[in-house]
VMD Tcl script that draws the C-alpha trace (Angstrom):
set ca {
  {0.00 0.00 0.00}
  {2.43 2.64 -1.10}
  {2.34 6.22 -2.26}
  {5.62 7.11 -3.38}
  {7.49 9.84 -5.27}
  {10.49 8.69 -7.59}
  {13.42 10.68 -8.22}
  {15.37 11.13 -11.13}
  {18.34 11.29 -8.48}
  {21.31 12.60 -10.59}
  {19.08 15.23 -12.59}
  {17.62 16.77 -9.09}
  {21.09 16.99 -8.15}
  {22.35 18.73 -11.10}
  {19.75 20.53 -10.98}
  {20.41 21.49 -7.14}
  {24.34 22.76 -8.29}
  {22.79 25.06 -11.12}
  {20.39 27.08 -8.33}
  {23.89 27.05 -6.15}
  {25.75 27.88 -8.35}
  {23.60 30.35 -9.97}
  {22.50 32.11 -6.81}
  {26.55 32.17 -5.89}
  {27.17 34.12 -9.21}
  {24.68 36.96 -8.26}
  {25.22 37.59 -5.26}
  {28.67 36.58 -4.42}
  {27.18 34.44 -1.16}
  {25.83 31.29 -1.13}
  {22.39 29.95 -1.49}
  {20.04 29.47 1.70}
  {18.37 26.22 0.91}
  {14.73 26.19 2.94}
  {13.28 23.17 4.72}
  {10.60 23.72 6.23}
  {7.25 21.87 6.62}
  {7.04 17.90 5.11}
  {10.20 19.19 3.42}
  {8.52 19.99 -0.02}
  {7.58 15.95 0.21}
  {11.01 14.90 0.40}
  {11.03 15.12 3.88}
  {13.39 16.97 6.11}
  {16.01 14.85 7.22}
  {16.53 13.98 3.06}
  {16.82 17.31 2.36}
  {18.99 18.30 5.46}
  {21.60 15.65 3.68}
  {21.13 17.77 0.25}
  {22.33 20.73 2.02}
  {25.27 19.10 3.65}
  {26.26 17.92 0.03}
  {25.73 21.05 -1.50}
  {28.03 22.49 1.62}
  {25.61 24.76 3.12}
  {26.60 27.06 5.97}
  {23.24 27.97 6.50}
  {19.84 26.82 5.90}
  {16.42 27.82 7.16}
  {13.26 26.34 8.36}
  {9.64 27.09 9.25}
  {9.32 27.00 13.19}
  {11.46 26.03 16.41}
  {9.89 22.63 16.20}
  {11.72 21.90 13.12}
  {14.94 23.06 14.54}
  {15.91 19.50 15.93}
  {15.21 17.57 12.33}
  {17.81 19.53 10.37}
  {20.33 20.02 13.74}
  {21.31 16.36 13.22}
  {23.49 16.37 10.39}
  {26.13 19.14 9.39}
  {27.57 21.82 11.02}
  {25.68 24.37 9.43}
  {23.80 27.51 11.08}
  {19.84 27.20 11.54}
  {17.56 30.51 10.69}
  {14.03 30.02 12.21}
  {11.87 32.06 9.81}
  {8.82 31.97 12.37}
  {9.89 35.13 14.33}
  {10.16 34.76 18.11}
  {7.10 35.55 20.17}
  {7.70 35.86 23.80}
  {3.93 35.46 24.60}
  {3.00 32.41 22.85}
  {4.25 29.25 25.40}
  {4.45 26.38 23.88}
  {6.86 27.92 21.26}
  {8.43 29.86 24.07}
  {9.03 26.36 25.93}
  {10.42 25.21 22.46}
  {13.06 27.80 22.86}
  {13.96 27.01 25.72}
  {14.67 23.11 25.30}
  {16.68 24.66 22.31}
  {19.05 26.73 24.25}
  {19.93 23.90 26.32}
  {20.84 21.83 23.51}
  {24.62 21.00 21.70}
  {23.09 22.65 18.90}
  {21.78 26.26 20.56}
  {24.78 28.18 18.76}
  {23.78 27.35 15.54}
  {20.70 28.65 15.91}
  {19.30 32.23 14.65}
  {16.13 33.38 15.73}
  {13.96 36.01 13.53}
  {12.87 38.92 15.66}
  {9.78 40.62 14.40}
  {8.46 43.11 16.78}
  {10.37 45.89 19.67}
  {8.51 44.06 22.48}
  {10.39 40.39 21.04}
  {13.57 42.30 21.11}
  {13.43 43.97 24.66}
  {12.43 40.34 25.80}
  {15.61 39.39 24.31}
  {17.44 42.19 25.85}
  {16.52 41.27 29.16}
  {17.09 38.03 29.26}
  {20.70 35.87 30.09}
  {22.61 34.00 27.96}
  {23.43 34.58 24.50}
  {21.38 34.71 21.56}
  {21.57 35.11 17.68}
  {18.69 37.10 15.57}
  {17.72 38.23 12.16}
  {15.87 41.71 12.92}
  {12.69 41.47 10.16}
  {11.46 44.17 8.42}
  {7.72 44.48 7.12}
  {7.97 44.37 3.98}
  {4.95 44.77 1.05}
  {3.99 41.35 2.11}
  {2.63 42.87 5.56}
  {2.82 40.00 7.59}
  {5.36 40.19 9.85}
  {8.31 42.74 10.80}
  {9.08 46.06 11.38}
  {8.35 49.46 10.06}
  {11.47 51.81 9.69}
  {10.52 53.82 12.97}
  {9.68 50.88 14.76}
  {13.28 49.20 13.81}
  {15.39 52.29 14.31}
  {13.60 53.23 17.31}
  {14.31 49.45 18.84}
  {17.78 49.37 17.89}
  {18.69 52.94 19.39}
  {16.85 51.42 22.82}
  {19.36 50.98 25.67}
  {18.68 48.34 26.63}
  {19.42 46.54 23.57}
  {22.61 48.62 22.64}
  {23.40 47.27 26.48}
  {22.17 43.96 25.30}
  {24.57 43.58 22.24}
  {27.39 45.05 23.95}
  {27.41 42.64 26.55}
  {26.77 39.90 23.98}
  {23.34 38.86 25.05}
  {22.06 40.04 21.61}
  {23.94 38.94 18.65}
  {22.62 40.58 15.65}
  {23.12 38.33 12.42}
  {21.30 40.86 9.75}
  {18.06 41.82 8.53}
  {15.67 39.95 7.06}
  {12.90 40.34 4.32}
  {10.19 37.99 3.30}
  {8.96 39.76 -0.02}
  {5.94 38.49 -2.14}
  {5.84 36.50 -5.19}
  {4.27 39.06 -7.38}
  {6.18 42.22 -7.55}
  {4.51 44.45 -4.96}
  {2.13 46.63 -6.62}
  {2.74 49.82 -4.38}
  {6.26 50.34 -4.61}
  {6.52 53.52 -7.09}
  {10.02 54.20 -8.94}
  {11.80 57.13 -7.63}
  {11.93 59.84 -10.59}
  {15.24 59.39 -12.77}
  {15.98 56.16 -10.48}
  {16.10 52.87 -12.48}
  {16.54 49.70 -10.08}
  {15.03 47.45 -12.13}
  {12.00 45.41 -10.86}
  {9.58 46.81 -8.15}
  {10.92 44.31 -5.55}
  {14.54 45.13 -6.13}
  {13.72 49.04 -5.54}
  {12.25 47.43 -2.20}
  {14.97 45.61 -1.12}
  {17.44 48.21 -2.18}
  {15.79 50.44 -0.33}
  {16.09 48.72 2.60}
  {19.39 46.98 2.72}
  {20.45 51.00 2.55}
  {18.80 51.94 5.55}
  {20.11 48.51 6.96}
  {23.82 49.92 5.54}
  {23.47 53.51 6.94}
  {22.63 51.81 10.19}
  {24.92 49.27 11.20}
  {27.96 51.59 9.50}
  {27.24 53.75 12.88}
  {28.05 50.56 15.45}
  {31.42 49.46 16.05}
  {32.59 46.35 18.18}
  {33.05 43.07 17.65}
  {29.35 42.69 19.11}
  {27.95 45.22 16.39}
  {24.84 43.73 13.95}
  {26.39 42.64 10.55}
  {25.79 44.11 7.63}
  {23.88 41.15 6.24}
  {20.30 41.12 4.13}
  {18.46 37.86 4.41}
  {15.87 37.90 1.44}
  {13.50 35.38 -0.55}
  {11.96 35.79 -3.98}
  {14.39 37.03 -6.48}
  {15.30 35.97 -9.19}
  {19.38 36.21 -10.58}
  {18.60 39.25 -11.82}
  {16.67 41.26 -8.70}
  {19.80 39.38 -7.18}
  {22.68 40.46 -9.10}
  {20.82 43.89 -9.24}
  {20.54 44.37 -5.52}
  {24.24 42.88 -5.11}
  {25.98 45.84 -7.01}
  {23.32 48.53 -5.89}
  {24.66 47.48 -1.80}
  {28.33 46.29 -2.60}
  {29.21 46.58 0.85}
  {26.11 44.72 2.79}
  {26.20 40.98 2.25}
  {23.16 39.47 0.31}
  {22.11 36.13 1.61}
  {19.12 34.09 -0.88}
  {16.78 31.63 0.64}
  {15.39 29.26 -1.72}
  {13.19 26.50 -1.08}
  {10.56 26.13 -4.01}
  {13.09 26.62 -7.24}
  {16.24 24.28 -5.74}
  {13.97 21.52 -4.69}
  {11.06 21.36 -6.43}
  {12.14 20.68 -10.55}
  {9.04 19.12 -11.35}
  {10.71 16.98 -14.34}
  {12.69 15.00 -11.90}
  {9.82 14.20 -9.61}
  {7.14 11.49 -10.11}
  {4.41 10.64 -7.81}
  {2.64 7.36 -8.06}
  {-0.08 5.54 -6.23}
  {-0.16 1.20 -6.34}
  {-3.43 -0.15 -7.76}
  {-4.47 -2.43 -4.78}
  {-7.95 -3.66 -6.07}
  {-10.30 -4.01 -9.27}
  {-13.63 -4.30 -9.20}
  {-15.54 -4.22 -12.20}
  {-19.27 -2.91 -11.43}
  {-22.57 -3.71 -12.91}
  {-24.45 -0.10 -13.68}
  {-26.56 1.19 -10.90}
  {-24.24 -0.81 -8.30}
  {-23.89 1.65 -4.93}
  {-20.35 1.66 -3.75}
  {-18.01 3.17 -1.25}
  {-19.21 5.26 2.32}
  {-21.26 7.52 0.57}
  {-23.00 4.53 -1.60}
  {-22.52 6.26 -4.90}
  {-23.12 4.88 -8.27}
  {-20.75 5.03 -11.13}
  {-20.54 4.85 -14.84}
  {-22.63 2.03 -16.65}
  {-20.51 -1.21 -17.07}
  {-17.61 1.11 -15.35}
  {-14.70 -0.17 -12.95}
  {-13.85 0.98 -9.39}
  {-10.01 0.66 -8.82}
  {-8.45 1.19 -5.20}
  {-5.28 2.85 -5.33}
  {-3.21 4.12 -2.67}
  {-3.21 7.66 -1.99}
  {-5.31 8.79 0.55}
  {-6.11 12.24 2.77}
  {-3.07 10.95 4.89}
  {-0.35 11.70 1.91}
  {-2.53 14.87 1.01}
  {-4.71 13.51 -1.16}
  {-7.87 15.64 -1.76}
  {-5.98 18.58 0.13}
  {-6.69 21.65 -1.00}
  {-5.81 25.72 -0.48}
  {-8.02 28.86 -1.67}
  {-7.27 29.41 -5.26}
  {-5.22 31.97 -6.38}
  {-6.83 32.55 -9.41}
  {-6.41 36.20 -11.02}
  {-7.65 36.23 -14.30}
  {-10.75 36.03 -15.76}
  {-10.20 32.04 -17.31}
  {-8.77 30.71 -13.98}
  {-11.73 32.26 -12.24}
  {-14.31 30.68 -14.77}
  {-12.26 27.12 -13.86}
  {-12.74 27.48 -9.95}
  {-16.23 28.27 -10.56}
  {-16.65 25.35 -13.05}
  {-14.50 23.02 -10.64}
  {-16.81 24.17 -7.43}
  {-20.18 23.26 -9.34}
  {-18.80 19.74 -10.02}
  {-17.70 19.64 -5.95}
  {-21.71 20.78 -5.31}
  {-22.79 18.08 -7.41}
  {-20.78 15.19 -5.54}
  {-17.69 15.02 -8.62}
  {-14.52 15.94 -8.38}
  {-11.48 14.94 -10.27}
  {-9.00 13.04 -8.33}
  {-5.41 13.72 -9.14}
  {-4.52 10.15 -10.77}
  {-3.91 9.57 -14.39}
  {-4.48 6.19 -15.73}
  {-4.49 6.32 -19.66}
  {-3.19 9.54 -20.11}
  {-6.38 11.13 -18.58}
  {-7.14 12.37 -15.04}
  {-9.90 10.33 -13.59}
  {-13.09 11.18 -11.13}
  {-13.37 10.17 -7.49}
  {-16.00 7.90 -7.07}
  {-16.13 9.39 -3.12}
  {-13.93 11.52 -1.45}
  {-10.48 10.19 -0.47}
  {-10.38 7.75 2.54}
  {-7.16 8.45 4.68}
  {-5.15 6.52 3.18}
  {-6.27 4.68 -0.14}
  {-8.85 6.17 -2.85}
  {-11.72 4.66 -5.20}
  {-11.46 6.44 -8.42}
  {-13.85 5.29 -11.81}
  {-12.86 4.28 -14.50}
  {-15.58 4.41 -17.60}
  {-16.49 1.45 -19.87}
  {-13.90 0.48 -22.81}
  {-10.71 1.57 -20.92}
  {-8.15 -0.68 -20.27}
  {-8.25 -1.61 -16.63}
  {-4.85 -1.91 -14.64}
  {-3.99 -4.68 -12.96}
  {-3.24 -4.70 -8.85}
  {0.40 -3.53 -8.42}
  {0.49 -1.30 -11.20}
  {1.51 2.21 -10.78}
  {-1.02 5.59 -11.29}
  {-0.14 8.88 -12.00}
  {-0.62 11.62 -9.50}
  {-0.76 15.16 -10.16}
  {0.12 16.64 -6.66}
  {1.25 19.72 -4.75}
  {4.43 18.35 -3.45}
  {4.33 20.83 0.04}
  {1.02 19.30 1.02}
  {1.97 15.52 0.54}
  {3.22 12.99 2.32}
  {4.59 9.99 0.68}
  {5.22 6.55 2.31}
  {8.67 6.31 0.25}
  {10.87 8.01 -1.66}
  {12.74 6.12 -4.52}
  {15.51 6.56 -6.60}
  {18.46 8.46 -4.43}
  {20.65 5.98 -3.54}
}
mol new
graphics top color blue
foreach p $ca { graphics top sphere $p radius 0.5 }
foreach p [lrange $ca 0 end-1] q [lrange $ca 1 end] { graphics top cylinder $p $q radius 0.2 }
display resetview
């Protein structure tokens, strides 16, 4: 009963070096990989070893509870993109199981608001952070006033003399789109919306930390995500003397022509028309064939997010796709044939019944279907193919 993802294992990996190497070229530092989450349905620990061969010194993942996954192999620093929030707990009591580890010193924090900070500031020991800046994303970070303010506090100039506060850089999460409100200064030409951005603020980032001196003083680093070589290389020359640090999780791990996700046929059952089947006791097509493959809600199966749609056609699709949902079809994401083929119920947790109509050729239990899935919401029992 196995739902498994095969690798084209040399490929990936080839693929992997380009991004490095690519990413290396613009901005003169290397690549961040990200893992984070089921680890883009490779899984963590797999992709923890992909770093290590690609010679990381840094990689980033989603929250604190991640932290001890990736710890486990290498040498390389941690960033916890989740900033730090002194009021929530269980994450606090996360934290603190981290500082007591072998690991702690690897580990950088992301500090999003002056309160997180000052909480820092006061504390004892000795801690590493990313400062975060709101960017046109708005979800987390600072505001210019809010980060200059903080950073001229005395407590936390006390803070990083005394080495309680190590300040690693700042950090900005940036959309995928190019942010629609960032206007082009008059006879300035950056390039791309989210380069002006980020060149805007790795100046203010320069301006400040040129001010500090001592070995304790924050670096003159910029942690960023979505930009292409270009917005890269761009942003590299425009802020020669602040070091530009990429995080990249979707484009080094996800080449979708080196990925293949399968479910196993693991029953056939031809069915008379008007036969009830399944839970729900649904009927199929006439002289049709129920096949059990596995795949279920478990791996991700039937998962499914808001739609993005933006343009008129995708928004005529969700609309077409919800009326089928109403009406008790839905498309399931395996392919037998060449063609995507209907649910006959909704995904159990961890096999699904799928139709197959009259005059097709019916697989055989052990073959292999198709699936079409969003590799960060899927979980597969195996993955094949790197040795």
């Amino acid at each position: 009963m196995a739902f498994v993802v095969t690798v084209d294992g040399q490929r990936w990996r080839d693929h992997q070096d380009a991004v490095a190497a690519a990413v290396l070229r613009a901005a003169n530092a290397p690549v961040v990989p990200v893992i984070k989450g089921n680890g883009y349905g490779l899984g963590q620990s797999l992709l923890t070893a992909e770093a290590v061969r690609l010679g990381s010194d840094a990689v980033a993942v989603g929250t604190v509870f991640e932290v001890e996954e990736v710890a486990r192999q290498g040498t390389h620093d941690i960033v916890v993109l989740e900033p730090y929030e002194p009021r929530d707990s269980v994450a606090s009591d996360a934290w603190w199981g981290i500082g007591q580890a072998l690991h702690a010193g690897r580990v950088i924090r992301t500090v999003a608001s002056a309160e997180a900070l000052l909480a820092l500031a006061d504390g004892t020991g000795s801690v590493r952070v990313l400062v975060e800046a709101q960017t046109s994303l708005h979800r987390f970070g600072m505001d210019e006033a809010e980060l200059l303010g903080v950073l001229a506090d005395a407590r936390v100039r006390e803070a990083l003399e005394r080495g309680r506060i190590l300040i690693e850089g700042l950090s900005l999460h940036l959309p995928i789109t190019q942010p629609a409100d960032e206007v082009e200064p008059h006879g300035v030409n950056l390039g791309s919306p989210k380069t002006r951005e980020v060149v805007r603020w790795a100046g203010l980032w320069q301006a400040e930390t040129a001010v500090w001196s001592g070995h304790n003083a924050p670096e003159p680093r910029v942690w960023v995500s979505h930009l292409d070589d270009t917005e890269l290389a761009a942003v590299t020359s425009s802020v020669p003397d602040v070091v530009v640090r990429l995080r990249s999780g979707t484009r080094l791990w996800l080449d979708r022509s080196c990925l293949h996700a399968s479910g196993t046929v693991l029953a056939v059952h031809p069915v008379a028309n008007g036969t009830h089947v399944g839970y729900r006791q649904r009927t199929g097509p006439k002289d049709g064939t129920l096949v059990v493959v596995s795949g279920g809600t478990s791996h991700g199966i039937g998962l499914s997010a808001p739609t993005p749609a933006a343009t008129v056609r995708q928004r005529v699709v969700t609309a077409g796709t919800g009326a089928l949902d109403a009406a008790g079809r839905a498309l399931s994401p395996f392919r037998w044939q060449g063609k995507q083929r209907w649910f006959a119920e909704p995904p159990h947790q961890h096999v699904s019944m799928i139709w197959l109509p009259a005059g097709v050729v019916v697989p055989a239990v052990g073959d292999r279907l198709d699936a079409d899935v969003r590799y960060t919401t899927s979980r597969f029992d195996a993955v094949v193919g790197l040795g």
